[in-house]
C-alpha positions as CSV (number, residue, x, y, z in Angstrom):
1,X,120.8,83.9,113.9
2,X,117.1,83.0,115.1
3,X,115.2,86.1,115.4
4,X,111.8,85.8,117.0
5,X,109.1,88.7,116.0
6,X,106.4,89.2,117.9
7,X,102.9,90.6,116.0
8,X,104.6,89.2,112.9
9,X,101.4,89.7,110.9
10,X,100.7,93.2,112.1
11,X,101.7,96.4,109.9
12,X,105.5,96.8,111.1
13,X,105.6,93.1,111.9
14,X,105.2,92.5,108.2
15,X,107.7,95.1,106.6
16,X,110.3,93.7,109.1
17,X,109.7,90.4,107.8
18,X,110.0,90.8,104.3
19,X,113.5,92.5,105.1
20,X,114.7,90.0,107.2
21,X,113.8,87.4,104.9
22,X,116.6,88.8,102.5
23,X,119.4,88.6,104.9
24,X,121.5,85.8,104.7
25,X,121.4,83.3,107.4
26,X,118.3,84.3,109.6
27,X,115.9,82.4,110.5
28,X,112.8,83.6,111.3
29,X,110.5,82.7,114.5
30,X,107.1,84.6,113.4
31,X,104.7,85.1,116.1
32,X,101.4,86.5,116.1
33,X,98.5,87.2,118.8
34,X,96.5,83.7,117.3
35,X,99.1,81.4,117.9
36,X,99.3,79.3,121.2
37,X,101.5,80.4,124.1
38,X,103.3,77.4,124.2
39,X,104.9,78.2,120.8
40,X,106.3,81.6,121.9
41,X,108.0,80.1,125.0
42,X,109.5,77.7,122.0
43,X,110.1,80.7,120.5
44,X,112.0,82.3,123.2
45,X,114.4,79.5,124.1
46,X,116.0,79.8,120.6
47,X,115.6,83.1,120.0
48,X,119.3,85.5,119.3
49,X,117.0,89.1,118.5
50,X,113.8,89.4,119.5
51,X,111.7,91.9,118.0
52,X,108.6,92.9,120.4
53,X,106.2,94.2,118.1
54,X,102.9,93.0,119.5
55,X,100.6,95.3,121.2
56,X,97.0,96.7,120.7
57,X,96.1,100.5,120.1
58,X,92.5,99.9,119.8
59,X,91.0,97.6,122.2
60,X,87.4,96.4,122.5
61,X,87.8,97.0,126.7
62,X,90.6,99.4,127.8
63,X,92.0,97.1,130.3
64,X,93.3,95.5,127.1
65,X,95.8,97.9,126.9
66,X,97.8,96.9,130.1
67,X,96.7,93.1,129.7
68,X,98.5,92.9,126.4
69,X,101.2,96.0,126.1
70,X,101.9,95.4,129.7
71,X,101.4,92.0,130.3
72,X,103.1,90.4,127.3
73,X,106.1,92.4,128.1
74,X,106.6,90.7,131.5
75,X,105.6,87.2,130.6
76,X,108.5,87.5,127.9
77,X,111.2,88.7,130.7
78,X,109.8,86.5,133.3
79,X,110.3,83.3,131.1
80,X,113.4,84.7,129.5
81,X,115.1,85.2,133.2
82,X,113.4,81.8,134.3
83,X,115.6,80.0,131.3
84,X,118.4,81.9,131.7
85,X,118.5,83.7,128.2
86,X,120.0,86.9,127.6
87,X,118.6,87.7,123.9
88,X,119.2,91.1,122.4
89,X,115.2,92.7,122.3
90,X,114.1,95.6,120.6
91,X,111.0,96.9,121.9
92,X,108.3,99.4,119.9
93,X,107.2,101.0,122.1
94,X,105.3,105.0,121.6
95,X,106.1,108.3,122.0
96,X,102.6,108.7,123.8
97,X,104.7,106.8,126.5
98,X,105.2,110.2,128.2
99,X,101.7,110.8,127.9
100,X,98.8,110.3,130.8
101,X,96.5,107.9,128.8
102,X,95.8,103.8,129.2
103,X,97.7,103.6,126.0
104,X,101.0,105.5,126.4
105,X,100.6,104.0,130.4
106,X,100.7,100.9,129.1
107,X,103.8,101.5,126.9
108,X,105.7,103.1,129.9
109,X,104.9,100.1,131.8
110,X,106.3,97.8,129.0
111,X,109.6,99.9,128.7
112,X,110.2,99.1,132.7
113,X,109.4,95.7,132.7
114,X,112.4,95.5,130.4
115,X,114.6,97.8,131.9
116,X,114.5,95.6,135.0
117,X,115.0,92.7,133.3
118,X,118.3,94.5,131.2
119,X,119.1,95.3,135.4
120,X,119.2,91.8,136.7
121,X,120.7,90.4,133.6
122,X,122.3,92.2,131.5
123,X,120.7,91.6,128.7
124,X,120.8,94.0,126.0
125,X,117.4,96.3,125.5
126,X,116.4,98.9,122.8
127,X,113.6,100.7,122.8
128,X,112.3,102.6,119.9
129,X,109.7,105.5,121.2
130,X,108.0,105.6,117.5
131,X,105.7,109.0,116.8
132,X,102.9,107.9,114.1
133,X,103.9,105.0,111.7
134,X,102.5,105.0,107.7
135,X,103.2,103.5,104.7
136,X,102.9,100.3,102.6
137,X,100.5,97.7,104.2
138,X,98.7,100.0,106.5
139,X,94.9,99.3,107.6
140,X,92.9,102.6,107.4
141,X,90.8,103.1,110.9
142,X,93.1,101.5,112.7
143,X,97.1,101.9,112.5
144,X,97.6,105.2,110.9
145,X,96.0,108.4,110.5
146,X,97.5,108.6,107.0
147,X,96.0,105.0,105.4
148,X,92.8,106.5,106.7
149,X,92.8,109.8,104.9
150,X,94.0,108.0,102.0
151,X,91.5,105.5,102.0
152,X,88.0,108.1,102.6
153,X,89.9,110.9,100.1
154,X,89.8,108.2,97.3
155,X,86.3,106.8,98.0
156,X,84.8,110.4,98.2
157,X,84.6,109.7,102.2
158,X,84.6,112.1,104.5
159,X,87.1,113.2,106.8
160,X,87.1,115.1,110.0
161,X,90.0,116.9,111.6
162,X,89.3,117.4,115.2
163,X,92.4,120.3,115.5
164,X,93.3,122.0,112.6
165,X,96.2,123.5,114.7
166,X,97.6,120.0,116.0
167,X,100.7,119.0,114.4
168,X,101.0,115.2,113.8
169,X,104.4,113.9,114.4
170,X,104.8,110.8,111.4
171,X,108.2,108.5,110.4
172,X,108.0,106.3,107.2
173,X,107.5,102.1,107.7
174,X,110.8,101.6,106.4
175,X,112.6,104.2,108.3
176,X,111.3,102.2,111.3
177,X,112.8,99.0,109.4
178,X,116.5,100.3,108.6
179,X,116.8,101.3,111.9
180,X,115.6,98.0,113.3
181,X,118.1,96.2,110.8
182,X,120.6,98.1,112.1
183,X,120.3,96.5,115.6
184,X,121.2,92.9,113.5
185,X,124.0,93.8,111.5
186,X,126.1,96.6,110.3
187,X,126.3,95.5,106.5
188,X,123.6,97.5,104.8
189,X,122.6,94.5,102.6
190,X,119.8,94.3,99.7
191,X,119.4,91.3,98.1
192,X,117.8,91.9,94.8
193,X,116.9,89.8,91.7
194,X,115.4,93.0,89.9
195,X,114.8,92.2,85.8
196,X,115.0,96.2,85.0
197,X,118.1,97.6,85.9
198,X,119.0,101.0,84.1
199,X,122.1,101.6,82.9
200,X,121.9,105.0,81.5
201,X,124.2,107.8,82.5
202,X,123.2,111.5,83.3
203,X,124.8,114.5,80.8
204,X,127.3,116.7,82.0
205,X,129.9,118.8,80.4
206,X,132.7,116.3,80.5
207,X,130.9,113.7,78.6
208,X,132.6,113.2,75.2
209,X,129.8,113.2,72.1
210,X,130.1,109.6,71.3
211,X,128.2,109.2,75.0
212,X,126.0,111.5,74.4
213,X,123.5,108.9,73.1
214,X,122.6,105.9,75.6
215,X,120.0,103.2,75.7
216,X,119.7,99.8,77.6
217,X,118.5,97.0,74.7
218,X,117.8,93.5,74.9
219,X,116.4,90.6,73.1
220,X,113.0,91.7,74.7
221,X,113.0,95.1,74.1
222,X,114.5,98.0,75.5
223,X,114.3,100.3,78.8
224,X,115.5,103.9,78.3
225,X,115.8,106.8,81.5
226,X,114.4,110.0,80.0
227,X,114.4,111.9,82.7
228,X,115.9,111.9,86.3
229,X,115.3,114.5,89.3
230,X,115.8,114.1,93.0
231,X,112.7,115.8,94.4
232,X,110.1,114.7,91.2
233,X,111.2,111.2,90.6
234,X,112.4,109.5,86.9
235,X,110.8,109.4,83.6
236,X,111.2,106.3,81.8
237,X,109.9,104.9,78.5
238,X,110.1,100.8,78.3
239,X,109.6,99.1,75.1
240,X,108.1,95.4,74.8
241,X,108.2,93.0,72.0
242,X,105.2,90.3,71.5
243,X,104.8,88.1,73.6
244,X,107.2,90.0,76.1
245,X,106.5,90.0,80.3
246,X,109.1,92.3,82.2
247,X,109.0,93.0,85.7
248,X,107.4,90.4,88.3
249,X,109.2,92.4,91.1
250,X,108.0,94.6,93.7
251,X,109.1,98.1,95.5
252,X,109.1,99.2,99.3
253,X,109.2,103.1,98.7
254,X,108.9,103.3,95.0
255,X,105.4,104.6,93.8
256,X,104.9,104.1,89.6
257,X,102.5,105.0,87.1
258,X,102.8,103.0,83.7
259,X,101.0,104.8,80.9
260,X,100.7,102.3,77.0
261,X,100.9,104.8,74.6
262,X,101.2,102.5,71.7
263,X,100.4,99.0,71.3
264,X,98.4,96.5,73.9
265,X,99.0,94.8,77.3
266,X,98.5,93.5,80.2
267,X,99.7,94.3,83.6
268,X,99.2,92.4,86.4
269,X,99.6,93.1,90.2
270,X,99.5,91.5,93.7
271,X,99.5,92.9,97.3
272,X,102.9,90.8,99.0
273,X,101.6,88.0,100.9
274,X,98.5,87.7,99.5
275,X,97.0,86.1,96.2
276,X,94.4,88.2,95.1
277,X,96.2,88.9,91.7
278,X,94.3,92.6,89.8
279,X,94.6,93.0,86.1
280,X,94.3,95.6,83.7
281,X,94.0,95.7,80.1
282,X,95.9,98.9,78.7
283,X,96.4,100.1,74.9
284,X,97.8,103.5,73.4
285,X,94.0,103.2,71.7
286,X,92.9,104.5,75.0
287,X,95.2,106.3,77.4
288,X,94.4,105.1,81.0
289,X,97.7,105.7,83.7
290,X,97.3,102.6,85.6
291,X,99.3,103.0,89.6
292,X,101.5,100.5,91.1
293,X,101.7,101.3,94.7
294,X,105.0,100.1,97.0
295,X,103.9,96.9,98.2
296,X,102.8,95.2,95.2
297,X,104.8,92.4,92.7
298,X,103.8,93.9,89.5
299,X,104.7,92.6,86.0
300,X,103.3,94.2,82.0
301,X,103.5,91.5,79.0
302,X,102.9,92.8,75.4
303,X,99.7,91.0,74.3
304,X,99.9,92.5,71.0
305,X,101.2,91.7,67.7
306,X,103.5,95.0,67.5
307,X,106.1,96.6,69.6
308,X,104.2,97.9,73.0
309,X,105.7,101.4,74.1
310,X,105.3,102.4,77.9
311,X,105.7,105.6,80.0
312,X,107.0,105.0,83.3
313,X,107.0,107.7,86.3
314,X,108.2,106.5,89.1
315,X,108.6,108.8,92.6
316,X,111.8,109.0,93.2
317,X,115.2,108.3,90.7
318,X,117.1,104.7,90.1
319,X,119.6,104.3,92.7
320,X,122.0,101.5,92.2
321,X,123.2,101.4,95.8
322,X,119.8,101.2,97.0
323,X,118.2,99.4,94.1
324,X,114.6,98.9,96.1
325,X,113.5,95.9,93.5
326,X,112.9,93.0,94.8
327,X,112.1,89.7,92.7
328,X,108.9,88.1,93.2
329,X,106.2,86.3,90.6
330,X,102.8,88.2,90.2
């Protein structure tokens, strides 16, 4: 299946990409606004799904609104009918599409253009009114209100709220992305290659004593669930030979905090498709809780010359049918 995306580098563009990478049998057709027209209309002639992500929120000129959100739109359904292609498309478009703004006229504009072309063809359209978008890979000042207020609260920035009394409407990135992958397949499928998978067992009253102790242990160490909650996430405490690296995987809703309390490391971190790689050096000599945001291929190696013990929080409990660990080298 060739599925074409359309502001493939953008905040949404991306998530969906790194998804769709993990299905079997896709083949991706990234697009983004500084490649040359002539490769989307290659684009278009082989494309099963297209994903119409592209569009601009923030414009130098307003008239940029309509040229791109607008625009774009119809060139795609004009070239699309002029080949004679009937490709599934999923369109983001805005809940501000109801609103009487250049943006959310722009949007409405975009939804008609293909809802004629769905007409004449019979093509099959979606289109996804989103409310505001946040999460992992977001650009404070420009796609989200939340990377913004994130980014000034933790630089001591300020922050102004025009209405106190204004509710903002918000859904999670990879809400967004399940229910885009739905549109491709009905097989909820995660392909993982996580290192770390626990294997302990909650307590409960019909366990018999000889379970009541559990631990998962390995030639490298071992990895024991403390504690496990559904509203305050999992404890964890990890334990690392000499020498040892675990992890080198990465998390798409998962927030953790490692914490050394005995023994000395390294752990290591890079932002997904990029290669500045951070480092920090931790010890139990010095207590520092070091956070690993979603996003991020992360790995810790015992650079010591005893056992390194590690406190892990993480934001939300192990689920083995939704693993969320994805294998990729810091």
């Amino acid at each position: 299946m060739n599925i074409l995306i359309t502001g493939a580098n953008g905040f949404i563009g991306k998530n969906l990409r790194v998804s769709l990478e993990r299905i079997p049998d896709c083949a991706l057709l990234p697009f983004d606004v500084t490649d040359p027209p002539e490769l989307l209309r290659e684009y278009l002639s082989q494309a099963d799904v297209i994903f119409h992500l592209a569009g601009v929120n923030r414009p130098r000129r307003v008239e940029e609104f309509e040229e791109v959100n607008t625009g774009l739109t119809e060139q795609i359904c004009h070239y699309l009918e002029t080949i004679g292609r009937k490709p599934l498309i999923v369109l983001a478009s805005s809940t501000q599409a109801d609103l009487d703004n250049p943006y959310g006229r722009s949007k409405k504009l975009a939804e008609e253009a293909l809802a004629d072309f769905a007409a004449k063809t019979g093509a099959p359209v979606r289109i996804f009114r989103l409310p505001g978008v946040f999460g992992k890979w977001s650009k404070p000042n420009y796609n989200t209100v939340v990377a913004t207020f994130c980014h000034n609260i933790a630089r001591d920035l300020p922050i102004a709220i025009s209405d106190p009394a204004n509710e903002v409407a918000l859904v999670y990135v990879d809400d967004v992305i399940e229910a885009f992958l739905k549109e491709v397949t009905s097989d909820e499928r995660q392909v993982t290659r996580g290192e770390e998978e626990p294997k302990g067992q909650p307590l409960n009253s019909d366990i018999q004593p000889a379970t009541f102790c559990f631990r998962n242990v390995d030639d490298r160490g071992s990895f024991t669930e403390f504690l496990k909650t559904t509203d305050r996430g999992q404890v964890s405490v990890n334990i690392s030979k000499p020498g040892i690296t675990k992890g080198n995987h990465w998390h798409q809703t998962k927030n953790e905090k490692f914490l050394v309390v005995n023994g000395k490391g390294e752990i290591k971190f890079r932002k997904i498709d990029t290669e500045e790689i951070v480092e920090y050096d931790v010890s139990g000599d010095m207590l520092e809780v070091v956070d690993i945001p979603p996003g991020y291929t992360h790995n810790i190696t015992n650079t010591g010359q005893t056992d390194m013990v590690t406190v892990m929080w993480v934001n939300e409990p192990f689920d083995p049918e939704k693993p969320d660990t994805f294998f990729e080298l810091v």
